[in-house]
C-alpha positions in Angstrom: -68.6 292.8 193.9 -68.3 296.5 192.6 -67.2 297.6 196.1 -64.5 294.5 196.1 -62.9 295.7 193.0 -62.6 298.9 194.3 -61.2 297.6 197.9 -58.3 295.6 195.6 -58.1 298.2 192.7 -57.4 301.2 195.0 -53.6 302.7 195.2 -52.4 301.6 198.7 -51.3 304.5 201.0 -47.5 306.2 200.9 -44.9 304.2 202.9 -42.6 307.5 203.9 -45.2 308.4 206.5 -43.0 310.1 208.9 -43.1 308.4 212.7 -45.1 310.9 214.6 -47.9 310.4 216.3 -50.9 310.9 213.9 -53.5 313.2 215.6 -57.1 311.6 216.3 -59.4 312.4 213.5 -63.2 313.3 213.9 -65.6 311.9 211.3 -69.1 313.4 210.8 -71.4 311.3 210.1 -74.1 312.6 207.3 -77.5 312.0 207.5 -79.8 310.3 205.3 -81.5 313.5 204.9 -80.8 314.0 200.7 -82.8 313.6 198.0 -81.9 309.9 197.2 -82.3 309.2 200.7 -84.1 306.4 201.8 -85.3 308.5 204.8 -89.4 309.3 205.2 -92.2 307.7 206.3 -92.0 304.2 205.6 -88.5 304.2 207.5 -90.0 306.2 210.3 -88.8 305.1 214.2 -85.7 302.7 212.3 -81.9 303.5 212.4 -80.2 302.9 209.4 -76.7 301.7 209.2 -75.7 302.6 205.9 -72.9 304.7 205.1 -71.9 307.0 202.1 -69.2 305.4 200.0 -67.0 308.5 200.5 -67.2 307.8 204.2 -66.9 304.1 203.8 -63.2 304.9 201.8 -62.6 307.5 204.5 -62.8 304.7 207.0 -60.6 302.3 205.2 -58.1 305.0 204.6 -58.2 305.9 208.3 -57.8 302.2 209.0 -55.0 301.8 206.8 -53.0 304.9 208.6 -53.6 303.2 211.7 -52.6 299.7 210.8 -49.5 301.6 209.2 -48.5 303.9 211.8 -49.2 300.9 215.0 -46.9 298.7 212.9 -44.4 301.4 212.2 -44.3 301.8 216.2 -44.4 298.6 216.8 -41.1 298.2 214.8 -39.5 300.9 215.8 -40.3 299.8 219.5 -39.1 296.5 218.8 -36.1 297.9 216.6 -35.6 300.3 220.2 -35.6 297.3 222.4 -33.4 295.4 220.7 -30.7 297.7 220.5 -31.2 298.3 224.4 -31.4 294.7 224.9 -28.2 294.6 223.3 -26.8 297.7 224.3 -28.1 296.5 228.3 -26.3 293.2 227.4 -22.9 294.7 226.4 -22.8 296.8 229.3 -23.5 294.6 231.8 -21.2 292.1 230.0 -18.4 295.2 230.7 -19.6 295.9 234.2 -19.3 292.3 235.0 -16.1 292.1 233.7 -15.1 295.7 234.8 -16.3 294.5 238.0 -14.6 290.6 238.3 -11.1 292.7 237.1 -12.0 294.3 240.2 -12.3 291.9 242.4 -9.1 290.2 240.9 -7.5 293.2 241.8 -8.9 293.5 245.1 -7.6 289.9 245.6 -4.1 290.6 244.3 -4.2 293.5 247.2 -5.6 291.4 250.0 -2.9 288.6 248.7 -0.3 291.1 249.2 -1.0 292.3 252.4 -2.1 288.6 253.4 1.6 287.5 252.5 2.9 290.6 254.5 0.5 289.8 257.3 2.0 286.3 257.6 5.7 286.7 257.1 5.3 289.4 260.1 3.3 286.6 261.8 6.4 283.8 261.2 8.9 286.8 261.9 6.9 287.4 265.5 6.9 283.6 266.5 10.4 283.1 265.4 11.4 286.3 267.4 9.6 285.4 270.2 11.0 281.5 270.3 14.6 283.2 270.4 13.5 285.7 273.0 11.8 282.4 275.2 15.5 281.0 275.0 16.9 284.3 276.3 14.4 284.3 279.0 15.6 280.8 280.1 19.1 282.0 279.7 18.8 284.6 282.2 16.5 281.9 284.7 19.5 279.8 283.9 21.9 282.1 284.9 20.1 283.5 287.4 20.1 279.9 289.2 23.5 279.1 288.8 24.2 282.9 290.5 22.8 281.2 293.4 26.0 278.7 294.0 28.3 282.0 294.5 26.3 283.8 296.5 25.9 280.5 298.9 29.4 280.2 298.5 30.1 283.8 299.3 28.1 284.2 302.3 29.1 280.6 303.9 32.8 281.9 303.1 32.5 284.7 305.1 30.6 282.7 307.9 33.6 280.4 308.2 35.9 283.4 308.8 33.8 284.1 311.3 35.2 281.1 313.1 38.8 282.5 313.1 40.2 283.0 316.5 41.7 285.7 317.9 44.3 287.3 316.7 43.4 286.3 313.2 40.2 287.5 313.2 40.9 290.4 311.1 39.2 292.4 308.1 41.9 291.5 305.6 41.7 291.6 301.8 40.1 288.0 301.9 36.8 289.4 303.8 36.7 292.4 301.8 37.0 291.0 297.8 34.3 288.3 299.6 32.0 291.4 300.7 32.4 293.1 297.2 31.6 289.2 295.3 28.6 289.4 297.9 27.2 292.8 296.9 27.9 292.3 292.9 26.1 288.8 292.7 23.2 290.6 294.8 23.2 293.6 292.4 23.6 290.7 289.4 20.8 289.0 291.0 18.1 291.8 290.9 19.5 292.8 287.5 18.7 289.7 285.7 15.3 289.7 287.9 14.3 292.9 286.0 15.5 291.7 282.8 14.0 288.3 283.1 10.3 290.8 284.2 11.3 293.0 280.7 11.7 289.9 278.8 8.2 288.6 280.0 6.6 291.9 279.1 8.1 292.1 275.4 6.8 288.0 274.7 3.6 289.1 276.0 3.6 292.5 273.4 4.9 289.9 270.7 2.2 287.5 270.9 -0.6 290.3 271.5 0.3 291.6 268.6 1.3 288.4 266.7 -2.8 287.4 267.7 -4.1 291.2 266.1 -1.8 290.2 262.8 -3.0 286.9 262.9 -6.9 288.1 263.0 -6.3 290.8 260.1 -4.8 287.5 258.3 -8.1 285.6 259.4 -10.3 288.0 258.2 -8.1 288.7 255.0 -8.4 284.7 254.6 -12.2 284.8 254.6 -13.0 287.9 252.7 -10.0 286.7 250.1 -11.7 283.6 249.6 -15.2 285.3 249.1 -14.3 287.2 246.6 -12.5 284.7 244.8 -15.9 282.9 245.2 -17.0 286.0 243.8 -14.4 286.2 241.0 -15.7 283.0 239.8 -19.6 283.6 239.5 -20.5 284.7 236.1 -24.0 285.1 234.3 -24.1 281.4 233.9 -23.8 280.2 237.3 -26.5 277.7 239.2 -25.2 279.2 242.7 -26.4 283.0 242.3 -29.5 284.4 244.0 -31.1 287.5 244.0 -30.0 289.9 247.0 -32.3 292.8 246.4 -30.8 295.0 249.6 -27.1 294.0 249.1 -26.6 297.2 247.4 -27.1 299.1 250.5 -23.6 300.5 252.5 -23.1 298.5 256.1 -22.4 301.5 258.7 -19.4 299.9 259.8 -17.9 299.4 256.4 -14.5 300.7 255.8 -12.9 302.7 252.9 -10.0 301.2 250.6 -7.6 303.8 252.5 -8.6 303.2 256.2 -8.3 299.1 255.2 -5.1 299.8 253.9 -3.8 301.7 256.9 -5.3 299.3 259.4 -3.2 296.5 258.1 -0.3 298.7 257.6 -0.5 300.1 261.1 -1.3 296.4 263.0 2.2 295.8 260.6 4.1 298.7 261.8 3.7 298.3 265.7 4.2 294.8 264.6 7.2 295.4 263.3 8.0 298.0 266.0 7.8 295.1 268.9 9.4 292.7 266.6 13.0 295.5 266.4 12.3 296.2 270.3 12.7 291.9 270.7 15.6 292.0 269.2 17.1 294.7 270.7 16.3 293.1 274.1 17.9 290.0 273.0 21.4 291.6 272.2 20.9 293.4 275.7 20.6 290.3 277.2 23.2 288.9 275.4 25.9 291.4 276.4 24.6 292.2 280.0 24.8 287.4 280.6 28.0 287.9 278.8 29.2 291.0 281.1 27.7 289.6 284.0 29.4 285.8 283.9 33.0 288.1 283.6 32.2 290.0 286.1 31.8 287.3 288.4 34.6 285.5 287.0 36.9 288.5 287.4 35.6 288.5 291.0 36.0 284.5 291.6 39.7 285.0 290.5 40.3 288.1 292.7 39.0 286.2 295.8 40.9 283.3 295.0 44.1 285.5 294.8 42.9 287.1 298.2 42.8 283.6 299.6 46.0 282.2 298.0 48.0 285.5 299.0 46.3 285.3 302.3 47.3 281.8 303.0 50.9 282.5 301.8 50.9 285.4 304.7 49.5 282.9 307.1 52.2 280.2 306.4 55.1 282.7 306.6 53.8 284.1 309.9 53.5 280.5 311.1 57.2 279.2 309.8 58.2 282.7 311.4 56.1 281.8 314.5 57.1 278.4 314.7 61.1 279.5 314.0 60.6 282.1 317.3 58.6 279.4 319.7 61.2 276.8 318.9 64.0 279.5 320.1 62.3 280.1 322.9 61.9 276.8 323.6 65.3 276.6 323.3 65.8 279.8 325.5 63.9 278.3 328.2 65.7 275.2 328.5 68.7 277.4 328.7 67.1 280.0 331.2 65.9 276.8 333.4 69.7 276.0 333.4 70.6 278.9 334.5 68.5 279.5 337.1 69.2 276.2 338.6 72.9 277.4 338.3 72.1 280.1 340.4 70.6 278.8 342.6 73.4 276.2 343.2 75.5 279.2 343.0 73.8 280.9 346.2 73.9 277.7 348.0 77.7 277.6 347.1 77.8 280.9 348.9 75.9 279.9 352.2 78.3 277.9 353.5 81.3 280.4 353.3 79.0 283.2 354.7 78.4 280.3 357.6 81.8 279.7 358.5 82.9 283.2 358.5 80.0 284.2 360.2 80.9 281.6 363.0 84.3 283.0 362.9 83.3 286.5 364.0 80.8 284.8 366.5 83.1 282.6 368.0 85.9 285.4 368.1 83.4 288.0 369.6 83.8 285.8 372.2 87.8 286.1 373.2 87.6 287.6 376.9 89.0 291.3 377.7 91.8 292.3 376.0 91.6 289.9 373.5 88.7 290.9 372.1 90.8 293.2 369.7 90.0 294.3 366.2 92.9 292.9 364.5 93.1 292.7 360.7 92.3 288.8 361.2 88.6 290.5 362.2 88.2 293.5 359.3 89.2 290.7 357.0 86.3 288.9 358.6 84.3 291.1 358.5 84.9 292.1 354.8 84.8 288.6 354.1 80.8 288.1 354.9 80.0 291.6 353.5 81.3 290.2 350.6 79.5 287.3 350.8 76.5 289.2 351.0 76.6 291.5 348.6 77.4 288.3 346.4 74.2 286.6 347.9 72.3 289.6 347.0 73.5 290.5 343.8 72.8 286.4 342.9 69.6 286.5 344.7 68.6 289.5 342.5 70.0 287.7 339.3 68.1 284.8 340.4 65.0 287.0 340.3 65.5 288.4 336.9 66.1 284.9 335.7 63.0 283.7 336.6 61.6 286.5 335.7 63.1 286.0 332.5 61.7 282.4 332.7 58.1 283.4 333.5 58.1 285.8 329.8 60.0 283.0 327.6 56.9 280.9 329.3 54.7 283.4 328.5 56.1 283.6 325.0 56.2 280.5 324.3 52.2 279.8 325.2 51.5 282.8 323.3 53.5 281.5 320.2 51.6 278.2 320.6 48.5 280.3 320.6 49.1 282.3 317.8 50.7 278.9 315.5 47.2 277.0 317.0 45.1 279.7 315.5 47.4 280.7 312.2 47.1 276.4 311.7 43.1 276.9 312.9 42.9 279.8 309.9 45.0 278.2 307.8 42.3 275.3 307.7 39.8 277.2 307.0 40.8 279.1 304.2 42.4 276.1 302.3 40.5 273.2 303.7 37.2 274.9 304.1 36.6 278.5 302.0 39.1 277.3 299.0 37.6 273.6 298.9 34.4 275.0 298.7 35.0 277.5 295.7 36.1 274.8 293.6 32.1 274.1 293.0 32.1 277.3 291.6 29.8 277.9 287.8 31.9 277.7 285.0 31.5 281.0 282.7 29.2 279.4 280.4 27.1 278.1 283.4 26.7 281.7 284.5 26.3 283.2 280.9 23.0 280.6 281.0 24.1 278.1 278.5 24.2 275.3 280.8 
C-alpha cells in the first residue's frame, strides 16, 4: 500500500516537454551485492527479481516520458495529417475545378471552331450546289450549240447544190464559214470549262469531306469532354486509369490543333472564293457566248436576206432581158423571112433580064450590036446581083443574129432556172431551216 500512495501521491511530470525526439536511456541495473542485501548462501544458484525503489521510480518516470512524448507524436501526427488531409482536400477541390474550368474552356474553343467548321461546311455544299447548276448550264448550252452548228454546216451543204453560175463564194458562204468556226471554238470553250468546273466540285467536296472529319472528330472529342466536364468527386461512372497520365506520341499541341483547323478552313475557304470566281466566269463567258452567236445568227440572216434581194433583182433584170429577146427574136425571125422573100423577089427580075441578054446574044451578024438597050441589060442583072448579094449577106447576119438572140435567150433561161433554183434554196431551204434556231436564253443554258 506504501508503494500505492506513493504511485498516486507523486507530482506528475511537466507538460512543456518540447517535441523532440527523447534519446534512448540506459539503466544499470544494481546488484544485490550491499549490506541489506538478501544475496549469500541461502539464495545461492536463484535470480532475484527485485528492484531498488529508486530504480523502480526511475522506470515509472521513464514510462511516463514515453507515454508522454508517443502521445505528444501521436497528436502532432494526427494534428499533421489532418491539416494535409485538408490541405490535400482543398487542392484537389481547386485542381478539379481549375481543371473542369479548363475543360469548359477547351469546349468553348472546340465549339468555336466546331461552328466555324460547319458554317464553311454549309458554305462549301451551297457553293458547290450553285456551281452543279453552272455545270449544267454550260452542258445545256453546250447542247443547244449543237442546233447551229448542224444548221451551219447543212447550210453550207445546200449551197453546195447551187448551179453554175451561182455557185459563188459570196457573203452568204463566208458569214456561214465564220458561224461555223465560232460555234466550233464555243464548243471546245465550254468543253474546257464544263472539265474546270468538274475539277473545282471535285476540290470543293474533298475539302468539304477534310472539314467535315475535323467537325467529326471535334464532335466526339467536344462531347468527351463535356462528359468530362460533368464528372465530379461524386460520380458512380469514374474508374481508376493508373497509365492515362502518360503523353500518346501522336498527341498534338494547343497551337498545332489550332492551326490544323485553321489551315483545313483556309484552303477551305480558298476553294470556296476560287468556286465563285468560276461561277461569274461562267456566267459572263454563257452570257458572251449566246451574243456572240446571236450577233452571228443575225449577220447570216442579213447575208441571206441581202443575198436573196441580189438574186431577185438579177432575176427581174434577167427575166426583163430574155423577154426582150424573146421579143427580138420574133422580130429577127420576121425579118429574116422578109429577106428571104426579098431575094426571091429579086430572082425573077435577074431571070428575065438574064433571058434578055441570052435571047439577044442570039440576033445574027450585024445585029448582034451593043446598043444601050444591052449595057442597060447588062447593068440591069449586075444590079440585081449585087442586090442578091448584099441581101444574101444580110440574110446571113440575120440569122446570124438569130442564132445569138437564141443563144441568149437559152442562156437567160439558164441563168433565171438557176437564180429561181438558188433562190429556193436560200429562202425555202437555208432560211426555213434557221428559223429552228436557240433562242438566247437557250444558248446562255437556261432552257
Amino acid at each position: 500500500m506504501a508503494q500505492t500512495d506513493i504511485l498516486l501521491t507523486k507530482q506528475p511530470a511537466p507538460q512543456t516537454v518540447p517535441p523532440c525526439e527523447l534519446p534512448a536511456k540506459e539503466y544499470d541495473v544494481a546488484r544485490n551485492t550491499g549490506a541489506y542485501t538478501s544475496s549469500g548462501l541461502a539464495t545461492a544458484g536463484f535470480r532475484t527479481a527485485k528492484y531498488l525503489l529508486e530504480e523502480w521510480f526511475q522506470n515509472c518516470y521513464a514510462r511516463y516520458h514515453q507515454a508522454f512524448a508517443d502521445r505528444d507524436q501521436s497528436e502532432r501526427q494526427r494534428h499533421e495529417s489532418q491539416q494535409l488531409a485538408s490541405e490535400t482536400q482543398a487542392l484537389a477541390q481547386r485542381t478539379q475545378q481549375d481543371s473542369t474550368r479548363r475543360v469548359g474552356q477547351r469546349l468553348q474553343d472546340m465549339h468555336g471552331w466546331k461552328s466555324e467548321l460547319q458554317r464553311e461546311v454549309e458554305a462549301l455544299v451551297a457553293e458547290t450546289d450553285l456551281l452543279l447548276a453552272q455545270k449544267q448550264r454550260l452542258e445545256r448550252a453546250l447542247d443547244a450549240t449543237e442546233v447551229p452548228f448542224s444548221i451551219a454546216t447543212d447550210n453550207l451543204q445546200c449551197r453546195e447544190r447551187r448551179q453554175h453560175p451561182n455557185l459563188v463564194r459570196d457573203c452568204v458562204e463566208t458569214e456561214l464559214l465564220k458561224e461555223a468556226e465560232l460555234i466550233r471554238n464555243i464548243q471546245e470553250l465550254l468543253k474546257r470549262t464544263i472539265m474546270q468546273a468538274v475539277s473545282q466540285i471535285r476540290l470543293n467536296r474533298e475539302h468539304k469531306e477534310t472539314c467535315e472529319m475535323d467537325w467529326s472528330d471535334k464532335v466526339e472529342a467536344y462531347n468527351i469532354d463535356e462528359t468530362c466536364g460533368r464528372h465530379h468527386s461524386q460520380s458512380t461512372q469514374v474508374q481508376a486509369h493508373p497509365h492515362s497520365t502518360a503523353f500518346q506520341e501522336s498527341a498534338s499541341t494547343p497551337e498545332t490543333w489550332a492551326k490544323f483547323t485553321q489551315d483545313n478552313l483556309c484552303r477551305a475557304q480558298r476553294e470556296r472564293l476560287a468556286s465563285a470566281n468560276l461561277r461569274v466566269l461562267v456566267d459572263c463567258i454563257l452570257r458572251d457566248t449566246s451574243e456572240d452567236l446571236r450577233l452571228q445568227c443575225d449577220a447570216v440572216n442579213l447575208a441571206f436576206g441581202s443575198r436573196c434581194e441580189e438574186l431577185e433583182d438579177a432575176r427581174h433584170k434577167l427575166q426583163q432581158h430574155l423577154h426582150k429577146t424573146l421579143r427580138e427574136i420574133t422580130d429577127q425571125e420576121h425579118n429574116v423571112a422578109a429577106l428571104k422573100q426579098a431575094i426571091k423577089d429579086k430572082e425573077a427580075p435577074l431571070r428575065v433580064a438574064q433571058t434578055r441578054l441570052y435571047l439577044r446574044s442570039r440576033r445574027p451578024n450585024v445585029e448582034l450590036c451593043r446598043d444601050a438597050a444591052q449595057f442597060r441589060l447588062v447593068s440591069e442583072v449586075e444590079e440585081l446581083n449585087m442586090s442578091l448579094a448584099a441581101l444574101r449577106e444580110k440574110l446571113l447576119e440575120a440569122e446570124q443574129s438569130l442564132r445569138n438572140l437564141e443563144d441568149t435567150h437559152m442562156s437567160l433561161e439558164k441563168d433565171i432556172t438557176a437564180m429561181t433554183n438558188s433562190l429556193f434554196i436560200d429562202r425555202q431551204k437555208c432560211m426555213a431551216h434557221r428559223t429552228r434556231y436557240p433562242t438566247i436564253l437557250q444558248l446562255a443554258g437556261y432552257q
